[in-house]
C-alpha positions in Angstrom: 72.2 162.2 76.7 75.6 163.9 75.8 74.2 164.6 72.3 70.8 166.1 73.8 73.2 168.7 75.7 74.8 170.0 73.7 72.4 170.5 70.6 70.5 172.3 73.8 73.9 174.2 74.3 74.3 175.2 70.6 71.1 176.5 70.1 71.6 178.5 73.7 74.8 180.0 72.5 75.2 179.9 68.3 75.1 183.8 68.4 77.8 184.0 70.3 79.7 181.3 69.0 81.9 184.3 66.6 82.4 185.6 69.7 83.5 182.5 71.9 86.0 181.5 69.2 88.3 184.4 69.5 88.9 183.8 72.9 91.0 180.3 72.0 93.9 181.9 70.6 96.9 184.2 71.7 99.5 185.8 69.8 102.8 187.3 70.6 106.9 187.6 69.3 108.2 186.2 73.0 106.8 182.9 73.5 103.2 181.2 73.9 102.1 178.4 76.4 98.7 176.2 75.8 97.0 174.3 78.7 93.5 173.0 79.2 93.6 175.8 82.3 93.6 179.5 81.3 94.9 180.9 84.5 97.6 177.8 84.8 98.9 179.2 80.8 99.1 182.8 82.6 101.2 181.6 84.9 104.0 179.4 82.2 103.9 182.7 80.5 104.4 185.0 83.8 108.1 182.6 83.8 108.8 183.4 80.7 107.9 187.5 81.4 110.6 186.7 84.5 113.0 185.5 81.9 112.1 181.5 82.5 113.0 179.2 79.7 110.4 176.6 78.3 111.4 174.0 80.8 110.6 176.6 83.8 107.3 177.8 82.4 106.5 173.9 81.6 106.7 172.8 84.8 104.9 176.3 86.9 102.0 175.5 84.1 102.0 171.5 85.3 101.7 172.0 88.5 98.8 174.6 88.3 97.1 171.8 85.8 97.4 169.2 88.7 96.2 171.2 91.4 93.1 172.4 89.6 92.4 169.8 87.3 93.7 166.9 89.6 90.9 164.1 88.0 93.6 163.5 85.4 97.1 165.2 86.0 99.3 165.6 88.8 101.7 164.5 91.0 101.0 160.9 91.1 100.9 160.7 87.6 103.5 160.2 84.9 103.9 161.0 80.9 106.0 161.9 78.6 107.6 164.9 77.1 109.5 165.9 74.0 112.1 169.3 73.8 113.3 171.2 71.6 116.8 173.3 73.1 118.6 175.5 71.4 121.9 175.3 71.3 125.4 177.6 69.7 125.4 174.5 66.7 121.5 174.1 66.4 118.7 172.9 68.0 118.8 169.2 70.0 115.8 167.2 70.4 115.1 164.8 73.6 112.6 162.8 75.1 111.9 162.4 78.7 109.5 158.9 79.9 108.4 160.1 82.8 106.1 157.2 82.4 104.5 155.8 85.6 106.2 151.7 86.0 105.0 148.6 87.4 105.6 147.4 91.3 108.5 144.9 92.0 105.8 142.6 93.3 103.7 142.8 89.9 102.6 139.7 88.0 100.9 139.2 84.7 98.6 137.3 86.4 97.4 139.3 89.0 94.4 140.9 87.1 93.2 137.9 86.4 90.9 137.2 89.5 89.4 140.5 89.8 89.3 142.5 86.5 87.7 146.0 88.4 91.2 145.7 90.5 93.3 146.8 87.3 90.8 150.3 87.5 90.5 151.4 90.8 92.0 150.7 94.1 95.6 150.5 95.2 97.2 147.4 93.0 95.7 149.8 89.8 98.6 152.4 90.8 101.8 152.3 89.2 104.7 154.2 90.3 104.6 157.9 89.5 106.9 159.9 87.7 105.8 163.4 87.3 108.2 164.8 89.5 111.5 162.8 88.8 110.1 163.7 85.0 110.0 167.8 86.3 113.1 167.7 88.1 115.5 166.1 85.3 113.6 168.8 82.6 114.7 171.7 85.7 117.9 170.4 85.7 118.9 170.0 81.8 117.0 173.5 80.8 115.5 175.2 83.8 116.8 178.6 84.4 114.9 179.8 87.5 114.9 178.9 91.0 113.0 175.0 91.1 111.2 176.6 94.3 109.7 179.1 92.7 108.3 177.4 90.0 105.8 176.0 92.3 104.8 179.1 94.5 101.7 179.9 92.1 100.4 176.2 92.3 100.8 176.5 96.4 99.1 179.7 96.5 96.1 178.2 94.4 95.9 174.9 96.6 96.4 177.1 99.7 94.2 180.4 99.4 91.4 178.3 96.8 90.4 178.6 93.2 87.0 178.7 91.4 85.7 174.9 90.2 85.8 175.6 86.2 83.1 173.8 84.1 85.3 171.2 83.1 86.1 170.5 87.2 82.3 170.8 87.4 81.2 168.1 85.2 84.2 165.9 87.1 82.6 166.1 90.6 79.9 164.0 90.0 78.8 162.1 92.9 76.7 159.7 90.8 79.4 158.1 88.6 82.1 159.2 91.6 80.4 159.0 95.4 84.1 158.7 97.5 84.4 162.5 96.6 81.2 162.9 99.6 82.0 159.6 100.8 85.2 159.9 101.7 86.9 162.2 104.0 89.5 162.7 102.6 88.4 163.7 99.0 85.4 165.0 100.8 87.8 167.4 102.7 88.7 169.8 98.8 85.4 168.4 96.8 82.3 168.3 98.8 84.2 170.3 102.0 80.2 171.7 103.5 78.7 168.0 102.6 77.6 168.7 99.3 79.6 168.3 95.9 81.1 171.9 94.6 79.9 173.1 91.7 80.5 175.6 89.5 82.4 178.7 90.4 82.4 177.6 94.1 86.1 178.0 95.8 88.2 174.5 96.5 90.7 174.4 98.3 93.4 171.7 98.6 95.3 172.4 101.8 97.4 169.4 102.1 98.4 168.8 98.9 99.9 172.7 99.4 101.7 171.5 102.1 103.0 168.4 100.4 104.0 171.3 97.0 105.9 173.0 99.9 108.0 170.5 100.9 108.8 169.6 97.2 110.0 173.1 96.8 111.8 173.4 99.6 113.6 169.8 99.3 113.3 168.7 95.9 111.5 165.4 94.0 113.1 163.2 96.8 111.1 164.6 99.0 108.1 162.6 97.4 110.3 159.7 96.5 111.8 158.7 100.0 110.9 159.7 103.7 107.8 160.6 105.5 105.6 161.0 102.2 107.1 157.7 99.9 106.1 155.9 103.3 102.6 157.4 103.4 101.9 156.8 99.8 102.6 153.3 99.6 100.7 153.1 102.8 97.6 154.6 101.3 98.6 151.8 98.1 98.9 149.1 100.2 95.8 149.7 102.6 93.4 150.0 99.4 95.0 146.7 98.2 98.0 147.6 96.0 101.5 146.0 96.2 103.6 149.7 96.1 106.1 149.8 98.1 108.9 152.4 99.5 111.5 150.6 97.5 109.6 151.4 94.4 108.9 154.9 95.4 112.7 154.9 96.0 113.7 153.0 92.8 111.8 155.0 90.3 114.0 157.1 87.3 113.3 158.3 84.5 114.5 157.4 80.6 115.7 159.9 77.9 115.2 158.6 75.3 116.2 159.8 71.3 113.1 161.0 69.7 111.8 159.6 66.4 111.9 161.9 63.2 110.8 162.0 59.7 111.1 164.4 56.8 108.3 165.4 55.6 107.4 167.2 52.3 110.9 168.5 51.5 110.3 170.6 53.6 109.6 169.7 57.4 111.5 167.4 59.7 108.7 166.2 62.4 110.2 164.8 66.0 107.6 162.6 67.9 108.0 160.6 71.1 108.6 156.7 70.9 107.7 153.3 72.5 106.3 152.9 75.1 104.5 155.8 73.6 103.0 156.0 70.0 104.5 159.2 68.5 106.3 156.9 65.8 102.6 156.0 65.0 101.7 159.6 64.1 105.1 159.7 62.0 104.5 156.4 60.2 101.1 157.4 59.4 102.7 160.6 57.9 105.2 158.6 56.1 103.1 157.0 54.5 100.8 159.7 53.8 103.4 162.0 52.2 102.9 159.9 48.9 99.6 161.3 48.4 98.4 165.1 47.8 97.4 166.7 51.1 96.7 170.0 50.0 93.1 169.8 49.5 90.8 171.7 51.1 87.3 170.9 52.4 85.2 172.6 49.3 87.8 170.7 47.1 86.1 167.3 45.7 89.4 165.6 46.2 89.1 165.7 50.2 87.3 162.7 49.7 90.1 160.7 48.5 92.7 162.6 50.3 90.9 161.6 53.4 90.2 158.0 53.0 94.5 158.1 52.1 94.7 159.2 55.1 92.6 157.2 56.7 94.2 154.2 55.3 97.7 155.4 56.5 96.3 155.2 59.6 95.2 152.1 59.8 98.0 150.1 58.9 99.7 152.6 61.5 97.6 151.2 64.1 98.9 148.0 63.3 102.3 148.7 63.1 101.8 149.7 66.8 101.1 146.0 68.2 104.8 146.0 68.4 105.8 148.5 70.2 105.9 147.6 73.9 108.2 149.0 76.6 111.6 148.7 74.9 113.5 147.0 78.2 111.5 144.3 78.3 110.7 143.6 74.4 113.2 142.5 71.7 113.8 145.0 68.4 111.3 147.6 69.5 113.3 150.5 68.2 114.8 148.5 65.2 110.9 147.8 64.3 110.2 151.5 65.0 113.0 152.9 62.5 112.0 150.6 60.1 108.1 151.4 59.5 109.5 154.9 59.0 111.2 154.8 56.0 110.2 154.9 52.6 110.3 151.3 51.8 107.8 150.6 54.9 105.7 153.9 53.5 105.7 152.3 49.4 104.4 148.7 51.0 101.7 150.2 53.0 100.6 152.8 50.4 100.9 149.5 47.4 97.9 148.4 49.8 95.5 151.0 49.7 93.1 151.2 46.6 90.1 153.0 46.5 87.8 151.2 49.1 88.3 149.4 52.8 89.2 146.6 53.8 88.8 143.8 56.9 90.7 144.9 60.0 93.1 141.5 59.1 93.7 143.1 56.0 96.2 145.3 57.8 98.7 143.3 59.4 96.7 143.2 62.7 97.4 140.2 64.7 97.0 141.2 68.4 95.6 143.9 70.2 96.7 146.1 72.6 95.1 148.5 75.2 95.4 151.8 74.0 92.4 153.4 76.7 94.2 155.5 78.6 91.3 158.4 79.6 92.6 161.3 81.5 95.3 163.1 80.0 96.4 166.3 79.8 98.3 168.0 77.3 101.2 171.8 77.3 103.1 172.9 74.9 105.2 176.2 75.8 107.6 177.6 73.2 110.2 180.4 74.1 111.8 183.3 72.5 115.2 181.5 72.9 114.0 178.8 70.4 113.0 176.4 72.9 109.8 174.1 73.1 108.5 171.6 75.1 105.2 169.6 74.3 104.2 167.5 77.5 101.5 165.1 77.7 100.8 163.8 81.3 97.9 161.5 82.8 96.8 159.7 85.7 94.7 157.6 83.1 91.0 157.1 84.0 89.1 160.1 85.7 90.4 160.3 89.2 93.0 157.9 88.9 92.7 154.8 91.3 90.4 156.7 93.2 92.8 156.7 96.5 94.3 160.0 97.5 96.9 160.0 99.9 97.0 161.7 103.3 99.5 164.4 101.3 96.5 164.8 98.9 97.9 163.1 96.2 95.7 161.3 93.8 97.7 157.9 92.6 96.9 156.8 88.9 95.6 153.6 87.8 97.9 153.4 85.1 98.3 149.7 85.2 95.4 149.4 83.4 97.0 150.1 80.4 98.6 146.5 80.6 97.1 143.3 79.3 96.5 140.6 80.8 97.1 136.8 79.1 93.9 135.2 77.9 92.1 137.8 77.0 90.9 138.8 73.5 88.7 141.9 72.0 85.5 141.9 70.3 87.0 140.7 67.2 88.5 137.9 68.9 92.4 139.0 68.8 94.2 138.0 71.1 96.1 140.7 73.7 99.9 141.3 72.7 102.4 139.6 75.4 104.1 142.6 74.9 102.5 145.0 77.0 101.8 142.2 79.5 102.8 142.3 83.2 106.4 143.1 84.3 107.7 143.9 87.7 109.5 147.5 87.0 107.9 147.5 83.1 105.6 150.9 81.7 102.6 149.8 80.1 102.0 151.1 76.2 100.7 154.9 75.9 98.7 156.6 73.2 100.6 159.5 73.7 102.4 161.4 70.8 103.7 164.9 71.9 105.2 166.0 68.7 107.4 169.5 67.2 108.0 170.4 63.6 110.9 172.3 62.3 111.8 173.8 59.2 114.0 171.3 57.5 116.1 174.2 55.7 116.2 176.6 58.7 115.9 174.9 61.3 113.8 176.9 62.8 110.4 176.1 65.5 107.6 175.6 63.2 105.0 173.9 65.5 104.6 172.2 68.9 101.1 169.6 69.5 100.2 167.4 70.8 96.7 165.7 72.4 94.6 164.3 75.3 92.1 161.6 74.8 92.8 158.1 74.8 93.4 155.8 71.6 92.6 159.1 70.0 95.0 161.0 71.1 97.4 159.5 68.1 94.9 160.6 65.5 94.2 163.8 66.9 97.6 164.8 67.2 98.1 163.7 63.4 95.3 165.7 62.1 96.8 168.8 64.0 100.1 168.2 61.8 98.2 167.3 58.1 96.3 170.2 59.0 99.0 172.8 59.7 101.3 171.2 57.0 99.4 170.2 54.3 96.5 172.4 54.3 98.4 175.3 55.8 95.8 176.3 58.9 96.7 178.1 61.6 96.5 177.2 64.9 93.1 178.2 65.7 91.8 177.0 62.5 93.2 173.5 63.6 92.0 173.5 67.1 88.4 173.9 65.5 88.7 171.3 62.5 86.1 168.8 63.4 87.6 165.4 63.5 87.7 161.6 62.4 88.8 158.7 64.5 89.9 154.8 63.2 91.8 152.5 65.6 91.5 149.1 63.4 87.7 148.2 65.1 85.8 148.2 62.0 84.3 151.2 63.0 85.3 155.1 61.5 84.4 157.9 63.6 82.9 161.6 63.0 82.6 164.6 65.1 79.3 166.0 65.2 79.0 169.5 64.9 78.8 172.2 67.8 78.5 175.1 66.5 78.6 177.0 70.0 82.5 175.6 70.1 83.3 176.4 66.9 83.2 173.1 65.6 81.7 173.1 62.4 80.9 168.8 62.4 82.7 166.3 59.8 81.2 167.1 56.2 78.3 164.7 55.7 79.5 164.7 51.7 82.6 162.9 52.8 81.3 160.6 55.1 78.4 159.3 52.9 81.9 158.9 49.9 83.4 156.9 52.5 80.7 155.2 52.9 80.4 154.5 49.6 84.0 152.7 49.8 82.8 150.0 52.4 83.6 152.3 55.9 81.3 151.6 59.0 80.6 155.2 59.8 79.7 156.3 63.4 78.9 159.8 64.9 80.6 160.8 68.4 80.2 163.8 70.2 83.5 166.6 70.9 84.4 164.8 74.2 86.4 162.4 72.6 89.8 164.7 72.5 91.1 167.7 73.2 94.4 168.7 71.4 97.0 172.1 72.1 98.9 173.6 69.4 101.5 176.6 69.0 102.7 177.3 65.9 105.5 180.0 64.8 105.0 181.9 60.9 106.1 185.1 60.3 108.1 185.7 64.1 105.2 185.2 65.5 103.8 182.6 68.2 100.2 181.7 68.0 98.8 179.4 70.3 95.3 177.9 70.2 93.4 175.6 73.3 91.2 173.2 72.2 87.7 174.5 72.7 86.8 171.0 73.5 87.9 171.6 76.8 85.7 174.9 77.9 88.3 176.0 80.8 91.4 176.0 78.5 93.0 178.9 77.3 96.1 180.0 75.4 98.7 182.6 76.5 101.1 184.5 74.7 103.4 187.9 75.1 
């Protein structure tokens, strides 16, 4: 049905697809930001017009991206971030897990007896931590007042904003009937009875008031008091095991970034476990043995991708390790070591000219890499600062309970596994991303900035929504721009591949209304050819940000996979 759409789409709109193109990417000497939100970029770039650092404009963008496109970002979320700050002796890199954590009372039994209880409903929520992840960014880099960093997103919840498609398609009543149903959804979504819909006006007037207080009072003003006791109400009284305490309890990590050179001639910073930004890098590692430069009319794109292919897959199953490092043994020792070269030589001494068994790989266990509703900003300044930010409430709509603040709790605890349980190639799940009071679950998510390795200077900041696919989605935005030297626009459009280690390869069909020019049929029917189970997929399956710096100049590029989006840059 998806695919019937939008051939329908592309025949509607291929003349002005030359047209629709342009409008994905800014340009300018000052600083760029990237959302899936147009007017949310305007206003990350409207704090750096004010004089706003990265951090400042990250966090005005966020909370526009929340407020409008609340089915998979906000408040009662959590992610992850990596920066880039500049400093007198050179640039420092950090990571922030913001990542969402497990209740004191949690069990890694407690799925067990009702599977649909990990989706939706209160015991599917795990802790948030988008704001304690906002407020230590504000107070390591921000430069302008905290409070008015989230004026604009008040205003928008407060005075209303138009549904965009990408809202649209997300109000469905059919596949989500609380948003009637329900008062309180009911109250911004379906306010006269009937779902909005397109370029109708929401409005999200307690969740402005619940922004106000934040302002006015800080993160603990959502972590203790009034609204920590009505979120763990709302938690408790849908069946989850949240409680103030948690609320109360919850910090973030910093965390040292993982790096690799790359090339001779980049140095690539990535996030790490819980998340799966050492992924990207080990793929790259490994990679960087082979000749990346071809282009698509080149012949040797065939074996250049099925390299890269490869890389990834024993990538993939490098990443059954990597579990939240408090609560498993040698995480980062592991992650160091399937970075260097000696880990790259073994895995590339593997590959040959064809594919092999998943098992050939290394993979033992798997491990729930699903996570659904992300979001991902990058923002880069004039100062030499960059922040690239992915955030999630995981499926669409979270846990499906909203607060009576308006907040929308994830169901991030779905990302755990449960004991027993085994995928359809009958591996079992990895005890290390089982059930721990206070643990965070494994994330896709692998926000990632390149530098020059000589200079020093900001080369590129991506990173990607989407699931398992975020990891090869952001790596195909870094082998693009690195090895095959696109710009950013050119790599927001590359059509993509996907390979997660399930004995199946996927390929982006073409939409030539986006931009999106399909995987090349000559490449697939090559891998073919070497033993690959090829698939087609449609453009829904990711949608990755990028801003890259050549020449002085920022140029920032939204994914047109995400019709709303929109780049901004001064």
């Amino acid at each position: 049905m998806m695919f019937d759409r939008r051939v329908l789409l592309a025949v509607l709109n291929l003349l002005a697809a030359a047209d629709a193109v342009t409008n994905y990417q800014a340009q300018g000497k000052h600083g760029a930001v990237v959302s899936e939100v147009a007017e949310c970029s305007d206003i990350g770039l409207s704090m750096l017009k004010k004089g706003g650092t990265a951090a400042d404009a990250m966090i005005a963008t966020s909370l526009c991206v929340g407020t409008i496109a609340a089915y998979h970002s906000g408040i009662g979320g959590g992610g992850f971030m990596i920066i880039r700050s500049q400093k007198k002796d050179g640039p420092g890199y950090e990571m922030i897990d913001f990542r969402e954590t497990m209740p004191a009372a949690g069990n890694e039994t407690m799925y067990l007896a009702n599977a649909t209880s990990q989706l939706y409903g209160g015991l599917s929520a795990g802790v948030p931590g988008e704001l304690r992840g906002w407020e230590a960014l504000h107070k390591a880099h921000g430069k302008l007042p905290w409070k008015s960093l989230f004026e604009p997103a008040i205003k928008l919840a407060l005075d209303g904003y138009n549904v965009n498609a990408d809202l649209a398609a997300a109000i469905n009543p059919t596949s989500y009937p609380f948003l009637v149903s329900d008062p309180l959804w009911a109250e911004t979504y379906a306010p006269h009875g009937t779902p909005l819909v397109e370029n109708q006006r929401a409005k999200r007037k307690r969740y402005a008031k619940t922004l106000e207080k934040i302002a006015n009072h800080g993160a603990d003003a959502f972590y203790t008091g009034a609204i920590a006791e009505r979120t763990a109400a709302a938690a408790q009284q849908s069946g989850g095991i949240m409680t103030t305490a948690d609320l109360a309890n919850y910090t973030v990590i910093n965390r040292v970034p993982a790096n690799i050179t790359y090339r001779g001639k980049y140095r690539i910073f990535s996030t790490v476990a819980p998340s799966s930004g050492s992924i990207v890098l080990s793929i790259l590692k490994t990679f960087e043995g082979y000749n990346g430069s071809a282009q698509l009319t080149d012949p040797a794109i065939n074996d250049t991708t099925h390299e890269l292919i490869q890389a990834t897959r024993f990538g993939y199953a490098v990443r059954q390790n990597f579990g939240d490092p408090a609560f498993t043994a040698n995480v980062t020792t592991i992650e160091q070591e399937s970075l260097t070269e000696q880990a790259a030589e073994l895995f590339r001494s593997k590959i040959d000219n064809i594919t092999h068994p998943i098992n050939y790989y290394g993979l033992t266990e798997f491990t729930s890499l699903e996570e659904h509703g992300t979001s991902h900003l990058a923002v880069a300044d004039q100062y030499g600062n960059a922040i690239s930010l992915t955030t999630t409430v995981n499926f669409f709509w979270g846990s499906r309970v909203m607060t009576e603040d308006g907040i929308i709790l994830n169901d991030e605890m779905d990302d755990f596994s449960s004991p027993g349980s085994v995928n359809g190639f009958g591996f079992p799940a990895s005890p290390i991303n089982f059930v721990r009071p206070f643990k965070r679950p494994q994330s896709s998510i692998s926000s990632s900035i390149v530098e020059d390795l000589d200079s020093r200077e900001f080369v590129m900041a991506t990173g990607s929504a989407g699931g398992s696919r975020i990891i090869t989605a952001t790596l195909q935005h870094l082998y693009h721009h690195l090895d095959q030297g696109y710009d950013a626009l050119q790599c927001t459009h590359a059509s993509r591949w996907h390979d997660q280690l399930t004995g199946l390869t996927y390929f982006e069909l073409p939409y030539p209304n986006l931009g999106l020019p399909g995987f090349s049929n000559a490449t697939i029917a090559n891998l073919v050819a070497r033993g690959y189970n090829a698939t087609y997929e449609d453009s829904t399956g990711s949608t990755a940000h990028v801003i890259v710096k050549k020449d002085g100049v920022f140029q920032a590029a939204n994914d047109p996979r995400k019709s709303a989006g929109g780049p901004a840059a001064y």
